[in-house]
Structure formats: C-alpha cells, structure tokens
Short mmCIF file of the C-alpha atoms (twelve columns), coordinates in Angstrom:
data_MODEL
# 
_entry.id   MODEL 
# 
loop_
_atom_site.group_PDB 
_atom_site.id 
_atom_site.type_symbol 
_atom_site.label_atom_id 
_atom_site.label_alt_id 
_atom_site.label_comp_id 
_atom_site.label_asym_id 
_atom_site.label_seq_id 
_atom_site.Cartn_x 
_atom_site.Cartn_y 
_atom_site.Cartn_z 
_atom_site.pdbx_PDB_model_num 
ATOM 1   C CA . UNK A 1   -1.246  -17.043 2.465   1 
ATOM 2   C CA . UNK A 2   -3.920  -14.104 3.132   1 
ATOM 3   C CA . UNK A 3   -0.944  -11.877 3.774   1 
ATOM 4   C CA . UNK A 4   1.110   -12.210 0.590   1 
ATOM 5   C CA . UNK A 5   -2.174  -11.733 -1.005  1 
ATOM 6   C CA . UNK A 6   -2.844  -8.579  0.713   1 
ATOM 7   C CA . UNK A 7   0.829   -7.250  -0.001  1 
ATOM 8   C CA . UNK A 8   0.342   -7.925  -3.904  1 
ATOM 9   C CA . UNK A 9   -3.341  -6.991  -3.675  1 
ATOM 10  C CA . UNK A 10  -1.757  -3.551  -2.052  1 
ATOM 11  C CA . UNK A 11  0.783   -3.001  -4.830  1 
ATOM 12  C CA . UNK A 12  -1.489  -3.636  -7.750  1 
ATOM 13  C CA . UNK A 13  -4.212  -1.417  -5.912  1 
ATOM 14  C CA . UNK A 14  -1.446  1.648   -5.449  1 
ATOM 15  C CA . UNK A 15  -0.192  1.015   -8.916  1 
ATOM 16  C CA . UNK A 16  -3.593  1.354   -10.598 1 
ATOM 17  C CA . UNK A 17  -4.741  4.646   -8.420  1 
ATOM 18  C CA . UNK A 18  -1.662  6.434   -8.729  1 
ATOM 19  C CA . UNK A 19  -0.483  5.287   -12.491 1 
ATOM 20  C CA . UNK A 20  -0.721  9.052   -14.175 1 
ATOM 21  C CA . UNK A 21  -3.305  9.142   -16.984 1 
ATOM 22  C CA . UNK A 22  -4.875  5.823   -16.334 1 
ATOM 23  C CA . UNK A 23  -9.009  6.340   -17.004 1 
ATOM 24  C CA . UNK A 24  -11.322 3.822   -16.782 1 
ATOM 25  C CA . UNK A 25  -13.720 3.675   -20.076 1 
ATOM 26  C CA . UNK A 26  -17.293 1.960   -19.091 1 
ATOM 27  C CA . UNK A 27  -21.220 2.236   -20.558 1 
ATOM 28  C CA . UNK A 28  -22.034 5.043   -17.868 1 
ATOM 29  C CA . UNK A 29  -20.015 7.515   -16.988 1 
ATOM 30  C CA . UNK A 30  -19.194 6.968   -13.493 1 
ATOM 31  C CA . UNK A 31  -18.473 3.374   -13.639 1 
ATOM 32  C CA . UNK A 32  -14.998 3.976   -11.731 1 
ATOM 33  C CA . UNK A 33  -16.950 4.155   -8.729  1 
ATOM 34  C CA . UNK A 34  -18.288 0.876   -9.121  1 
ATOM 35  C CA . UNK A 35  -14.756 -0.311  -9.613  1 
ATOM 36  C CA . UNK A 36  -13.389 2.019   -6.614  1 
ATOM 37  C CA . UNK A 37  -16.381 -0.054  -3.979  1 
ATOM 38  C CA . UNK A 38  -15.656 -3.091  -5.416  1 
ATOM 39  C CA . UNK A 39  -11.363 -2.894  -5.012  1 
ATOM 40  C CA . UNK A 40  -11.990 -1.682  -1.580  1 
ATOM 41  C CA . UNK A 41  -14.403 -4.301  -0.635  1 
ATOM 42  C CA . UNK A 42  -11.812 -7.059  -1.794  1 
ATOM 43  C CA . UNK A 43  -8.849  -4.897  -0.210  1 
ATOM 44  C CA . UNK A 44  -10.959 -4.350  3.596   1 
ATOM 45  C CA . UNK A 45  -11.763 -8.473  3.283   1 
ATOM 46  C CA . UNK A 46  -8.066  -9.556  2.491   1 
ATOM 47  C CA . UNK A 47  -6.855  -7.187  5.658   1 
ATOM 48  C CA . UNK A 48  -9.374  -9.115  7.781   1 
ATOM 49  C CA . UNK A 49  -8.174  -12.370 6.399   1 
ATOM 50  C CA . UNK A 50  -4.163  -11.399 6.971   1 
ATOM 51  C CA . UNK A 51  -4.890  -11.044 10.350  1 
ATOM 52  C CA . UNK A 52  -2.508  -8.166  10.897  1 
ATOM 53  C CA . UNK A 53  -5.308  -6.173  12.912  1 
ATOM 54  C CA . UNK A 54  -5.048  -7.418  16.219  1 
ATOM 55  C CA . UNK A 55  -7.273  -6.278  18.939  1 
ATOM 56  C CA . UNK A 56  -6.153  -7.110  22.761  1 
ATOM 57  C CA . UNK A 57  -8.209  -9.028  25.456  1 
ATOM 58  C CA . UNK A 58  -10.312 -12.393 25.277  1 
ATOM 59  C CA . UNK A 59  -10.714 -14.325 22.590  1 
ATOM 60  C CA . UNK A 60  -14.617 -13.896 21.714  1 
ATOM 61  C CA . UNK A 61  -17.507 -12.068 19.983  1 
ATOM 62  C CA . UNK A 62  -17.129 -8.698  21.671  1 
ATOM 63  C CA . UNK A 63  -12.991 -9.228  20.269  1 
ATOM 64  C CA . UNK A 64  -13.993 -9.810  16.694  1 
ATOM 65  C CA . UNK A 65  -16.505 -6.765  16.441  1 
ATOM 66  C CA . UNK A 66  -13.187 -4.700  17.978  1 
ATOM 67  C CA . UNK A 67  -11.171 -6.099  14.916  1 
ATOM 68  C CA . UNK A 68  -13.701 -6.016  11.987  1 
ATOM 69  C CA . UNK A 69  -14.574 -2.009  13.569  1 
ATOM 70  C CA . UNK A 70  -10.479 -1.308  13.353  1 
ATOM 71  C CA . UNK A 71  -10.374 -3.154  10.360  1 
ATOM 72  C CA . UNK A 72  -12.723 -0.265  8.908   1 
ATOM 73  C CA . UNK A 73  -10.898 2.276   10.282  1 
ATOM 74  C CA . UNK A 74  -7.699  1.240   9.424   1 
ATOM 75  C CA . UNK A 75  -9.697  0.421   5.647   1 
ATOM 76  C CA . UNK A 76  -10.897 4.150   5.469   1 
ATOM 77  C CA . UNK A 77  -7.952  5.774   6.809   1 
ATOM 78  C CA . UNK A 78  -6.444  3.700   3.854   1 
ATOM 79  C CA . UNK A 79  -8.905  5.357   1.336   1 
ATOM 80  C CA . UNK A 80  -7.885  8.825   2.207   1 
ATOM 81  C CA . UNK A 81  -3.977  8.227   1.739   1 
ATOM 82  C CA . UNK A 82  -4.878  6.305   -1.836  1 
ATOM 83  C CA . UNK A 83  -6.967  9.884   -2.445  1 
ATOM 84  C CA . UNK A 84  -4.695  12.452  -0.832  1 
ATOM 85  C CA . UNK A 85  -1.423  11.284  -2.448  1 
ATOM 86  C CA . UNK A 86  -2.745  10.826  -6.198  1 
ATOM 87  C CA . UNK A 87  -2.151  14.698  -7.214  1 
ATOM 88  C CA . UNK A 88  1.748   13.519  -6.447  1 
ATOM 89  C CA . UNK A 89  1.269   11.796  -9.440  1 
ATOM 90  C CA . UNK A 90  -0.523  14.027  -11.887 1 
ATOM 91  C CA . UNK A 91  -4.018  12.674  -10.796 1 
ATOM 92  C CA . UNK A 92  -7.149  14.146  -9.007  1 
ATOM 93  C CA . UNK A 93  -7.992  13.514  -5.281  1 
ATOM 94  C CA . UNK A 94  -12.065 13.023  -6.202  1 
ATOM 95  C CA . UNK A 95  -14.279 13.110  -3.351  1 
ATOM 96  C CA . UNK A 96  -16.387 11.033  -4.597  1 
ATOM 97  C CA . UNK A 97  -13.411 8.267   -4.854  1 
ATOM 98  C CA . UNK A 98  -13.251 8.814   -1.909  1 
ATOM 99  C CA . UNK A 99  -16.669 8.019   -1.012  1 
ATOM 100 C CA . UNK A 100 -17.388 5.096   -3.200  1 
ATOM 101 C CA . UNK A 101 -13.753 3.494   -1.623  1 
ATOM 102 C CA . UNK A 102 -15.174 4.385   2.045   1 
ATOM 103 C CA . UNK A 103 -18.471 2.299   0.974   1 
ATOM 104 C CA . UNK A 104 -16.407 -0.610  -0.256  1 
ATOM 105 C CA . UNK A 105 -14.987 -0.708  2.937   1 
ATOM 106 C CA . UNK A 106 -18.518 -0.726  4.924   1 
ATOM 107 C CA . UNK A 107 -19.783 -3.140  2.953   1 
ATOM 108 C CA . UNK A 108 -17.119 -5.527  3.383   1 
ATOM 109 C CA . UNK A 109 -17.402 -4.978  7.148   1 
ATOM 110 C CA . UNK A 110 -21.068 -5.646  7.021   1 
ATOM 111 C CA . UNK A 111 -20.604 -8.719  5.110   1 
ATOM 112 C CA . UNK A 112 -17.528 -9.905  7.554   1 
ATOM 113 C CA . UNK A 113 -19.819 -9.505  10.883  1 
ATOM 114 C CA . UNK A 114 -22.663 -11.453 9.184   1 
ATOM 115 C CA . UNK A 115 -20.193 -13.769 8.114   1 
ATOM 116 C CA . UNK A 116 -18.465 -14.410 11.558  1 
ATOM 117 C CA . UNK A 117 -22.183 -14.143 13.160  1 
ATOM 118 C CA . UNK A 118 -23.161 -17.240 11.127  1 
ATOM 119 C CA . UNK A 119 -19.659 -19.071 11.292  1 
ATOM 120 C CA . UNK A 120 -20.342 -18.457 14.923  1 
ATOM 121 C CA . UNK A 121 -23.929 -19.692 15.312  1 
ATOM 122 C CA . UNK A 122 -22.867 -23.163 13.465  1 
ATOM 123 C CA . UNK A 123 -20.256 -23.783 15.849  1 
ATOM 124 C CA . UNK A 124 -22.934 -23.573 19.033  1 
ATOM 125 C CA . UNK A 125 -25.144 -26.478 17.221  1 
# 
C-alpha cells in the first residue's frame, strides 16, 4: 500500500517541481519553502513506510537507525536530482530549494527515530 503511495506521491512531486512556469503565490514571499520542507517531509516518511530501503544484518535497533540514516541519504540525494534537473525544464535550480527540501528530509528522519524509539519502548512493557 505504502509503495503505490510513494510511486504516485513521486509522480505528482516531479510533476509539480519540474511543470515550467508553475509559481507558488502565498502571504510572504518565500512561502515555497515552507511547501518544499513540508513535500519532502511527507516524501522521506512514505520511502520509510515502502520499505524499499533495506539495510543487511540483524533485525534490531542498531538495523533501523542504518535504514532511517540511508533513508536520508537516499531522501537528500533525491533533493538534488529534483533541483539539478529543473533548468531541463525552463525552471531555476534554487539553492535554497534545495535547502528547505534537505530540511524536510531531516525532520522526517528525526520524527521517524523518535517514532520507532517509542514504538520500541511500548513493546518492552
């Protein structure tokens, strides 16, 4: 289910980044990075959720950090292809896209550890 969700997710997200002329009108003038953290946030989580990072070895805690840390890499190596192939299609490659998509990604590895930290601590009672 997580995985057909991710595919679409993927599609919409490559549509909307790369769609030539497409601006984003908000009350302050920035608020496509807002948007940028927020997309990337959802994308990073979905990934997690498909389970298509796997990391070898035990099952286990030390396991899950591996796949929520390649999960983040994987999520900001994502970010810079989104970035680096937009002027393909008449857009700008903004570094500070770039940024606010690499912070979406953090935070949604932040909030998956903490997540999987209390998930985990429930099971042990």
């Amino acid at each position: 289910m997580f995985r057909v969700g991710f595919v679409f997710y993927t599609i919409a997200l490559l549509t909307a980044t790369h769609w030539p002329g497409l601006a984003i009108k908000g009350s302050f003038s920035r608020i496509d990075l807002v948007i940028h953290a927020g997309v990337f946030f959802v994308w990073t989580c979905l990934l997690f959720m498909a389970h298509l990072i796997a990391v070898g070895g035990r099952f286990g805690c030390a396991c899950l950090k591996r796949r929520i840390v390649w999960t983040g890499v994987v999520g900001i190596c994502f970010a810079f292809f989104d970035e680096l192939t937009q002027p393909l299609f008449r857009r700008v490659a903004d570094p500070l896209d770039l940024a606010a998509d690499s912070f979406g990604v953090l935070v949604a590895c932040g909030v998956l550890f903490v997540c999987e930290k209390l998930r985990n601590s429930h099971r042990r009672l």
